[in-house]
C-alpha angles and dihedrals in degrees: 000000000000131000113253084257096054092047090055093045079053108054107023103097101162125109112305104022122117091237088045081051089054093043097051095053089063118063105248135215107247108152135028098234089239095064090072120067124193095269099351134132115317112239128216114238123187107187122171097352093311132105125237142171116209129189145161120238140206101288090042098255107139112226119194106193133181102259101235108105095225087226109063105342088261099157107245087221084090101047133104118257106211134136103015089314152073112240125203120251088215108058106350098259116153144202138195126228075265090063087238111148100238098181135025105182103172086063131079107253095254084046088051094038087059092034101048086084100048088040087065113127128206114272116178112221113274135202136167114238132174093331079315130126104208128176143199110225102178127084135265116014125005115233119237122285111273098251091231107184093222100065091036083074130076113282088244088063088055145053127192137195149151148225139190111236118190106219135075119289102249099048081049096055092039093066086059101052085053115097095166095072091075093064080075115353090062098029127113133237123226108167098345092301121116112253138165127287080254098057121238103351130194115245084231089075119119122255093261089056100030088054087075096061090042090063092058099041098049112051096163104073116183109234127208120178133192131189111228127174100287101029139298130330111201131203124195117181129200135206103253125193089277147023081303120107111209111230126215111179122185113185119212115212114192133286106358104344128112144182120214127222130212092087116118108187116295096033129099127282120218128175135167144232120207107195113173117240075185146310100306106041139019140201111238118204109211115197128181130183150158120237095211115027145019130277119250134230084257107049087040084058097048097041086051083050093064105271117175120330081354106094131212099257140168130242096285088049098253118150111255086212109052149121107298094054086043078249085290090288105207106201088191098052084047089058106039099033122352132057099216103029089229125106125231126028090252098055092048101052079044095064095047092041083058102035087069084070125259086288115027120219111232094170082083101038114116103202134199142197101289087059095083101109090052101053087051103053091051082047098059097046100051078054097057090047084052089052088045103059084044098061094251123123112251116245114295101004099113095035109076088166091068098062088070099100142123134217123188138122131302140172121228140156123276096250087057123126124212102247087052093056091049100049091048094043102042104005105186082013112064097080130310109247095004106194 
């Protein structure tokens, strides 16, 4: 549970707060690559609480400007991008992905020539990533690109999206640090009695299929969680058939990226970024790739059709299923089939994420055990505000090399720590200084 204050500190994220300031010292994802075409239309981005317009020009550079035309406040959205620059539909003035203000042809060429300086606008660091735009929105010097694994690899071994989640960015990662969940929110219903997304299942079944039924018959996971050099790494182990303990491990890298488990070796990775468009809703980057080969034409559609933590979204990337249809909630498929009545895993963790509210008060929350992840991740990042007000740089943001980490699923005996697992399932790749 947090204080009211906390929980502010938590989840404010605009210019001026102590969280926006945190934010604002990481690059953050803010456009798939494919949104933006060479000339073509501007988009409106609202990132953190601030508006933007971004665009790709002639030569194929993105440019995300403030969207005040300098001259007379005319909003640049509506402006013409032609010739390396994005003209103003009120008087013609134009600016470069720089924010530089080109041409000025209202003025005399001597009165353009003084003005073209003072007439700068702002434009946010910009830089191309694993089919991803991200951006830097703080001041001075940028820190280095988080070295995610997913977009170190050839585009054919991975697939990105996005969708627009309307709830504030914390209760939405949070969901995503909670295993637990899956023991009921993703579970399945056989006459009236919880089963596995699979159905009844036998106990002869092999640890990639088993899992499945683990996750139903022991609720009560045991989390351990550990600090390394860009965030947290946590382990969750459940009672098996046998001595084994069944491993799901979901790695935190600071300040809005995950790693999903439920992957054993061979099988795709997926992970998500939450980045705030404010308060009260959030773009999350979803990202799913294989380590070792490439995707084909058939797990790229059904990834695209809203396959595991991917949701089903128009053309603007807005859930189909959301909170303003109730996520199309069947009762009779809840109780028939589903334990929630809501296709997809993302829209289910959507609909408890909002259902929270757009802010969730965690002044009135009673936690357990299986909260862990949770209170450390909140933990972490109150700490990184309180680095950050005292000149220090919050956790990860200098050390690019730490964000290469996996998470996943692994087998290992009862007696088993952690660290062990990890070593033996990921080796380089579990976490860099792991306190």
């Amino acid at each position: 549970m947090l204080t009211s204050e906390e929980n502010r500190t938590l989840t404010e994220t605009g210019p001026g707060t102590a969280m926006g300031e945190v934010f604002r010292a990481y690059w953050q994802p803010v456009l798939l690559a494919r949104e933006l075409e060479v000339d073509g239309a501007p988009i409106r981005l609202k990132l953190l609480g601030e508006d933007f317009v971004a665009f790709r020009d002639t030569s194929g550079r993105v440019g995300i400007v403030e969207p005040r035309c300098s001259h007379r406040g005319a909003s640049l959205f509506f402006g013409r991008n032609e010739a390396c620059g994005l003209r103003c539909a009120y008087h013609g003035w134009k600016f470069n992905v720089d924010g530089q203000c080109v041409d000025l042809p209202t003025s005399e060429a001597d009165t353009a020539e003084r003005q073209k300086a003072e007439a700068t606008i702002r434009a946010l660091k910009v830089t191309e990533y694993g089919d991803i735009i991200w951006a830097f929105l703080g001041d001075g010097e940028a820190p280095p690109l988080p070295k995610l694994e997913f977009a170190e690899l050839p585009a054919s071994q991975r697939f990105v999206s996005k969708k627009f989640q309307q709830c504030n960015w914390a209760q939405a990662v949070e969901g995503g640090l909670d295993t637990a969940h899956f023991s009921y929110l993703h579970a399945g219903i056989s006459e009236g009695q919880k089963t596995s997304l699979l159905g009844r299942m036998d106990i002869n079944e092999p640890p990639p299929i088993a899992r499945f039924r683990w996750l139903v018959e022991d609720g009560i996971p045991k989390f351990t969680v550990l600090r390394h050099g860009s965030g947290l790494v946590l382990g969750a182990s459940r009672q098996t058939d046998d001595s084994q303990l069944y491993w799901r491990i979901t790695q935190f890298m600071m300040p809005n990226h995950s790693l999903a488990p439920n992957t054993f070796p061979g099988e795709t990775c997926q992970g998500n970024s939450w980045v705030p468009i404010d308060d009260r809703s959030c773009w999350v980057f979803c990202f799913a790739y294989q380590l070792e080969r490439d995707l084909s034409q058939s797990e790229r559609d059904r990834l695209a059709a809203g396959q595991g933590i991917f949701a089903e979204v128009d053309e603007d990337f807005v859930p189909l299923r959301r909170r303003e249809n109730d996520y199309l909630l069947d009762r009779d498929m809840q109780r028939g089939s589903n334990f929630t009545g809501i296709h997809g895993i993302s829209e289910q963790d959507a609909a408890i994420a909002d259902s929270q509210g757009f802010i969730a008060d965690r002044s009135r929350e009673l936690l357990g055990q299986t909260d862990l992840g949770v209170v450390r991740f909140r933990r972490i990042m109150l700490q990184a505000v309180a680095d950050r007000l005292a000149g220090k740089a919050p956790h990860g943001s200098n050390n690019a090399e730490a964000y290469r980490v996996r998470s996943g699923d692994a087998m290992s005996g009862c007696d088993a720590t952690l660290p062990e697992v990890l070593e033996q399932r990921f080796g380089q790749y579990a976490g860099s200084s792991i306190e």
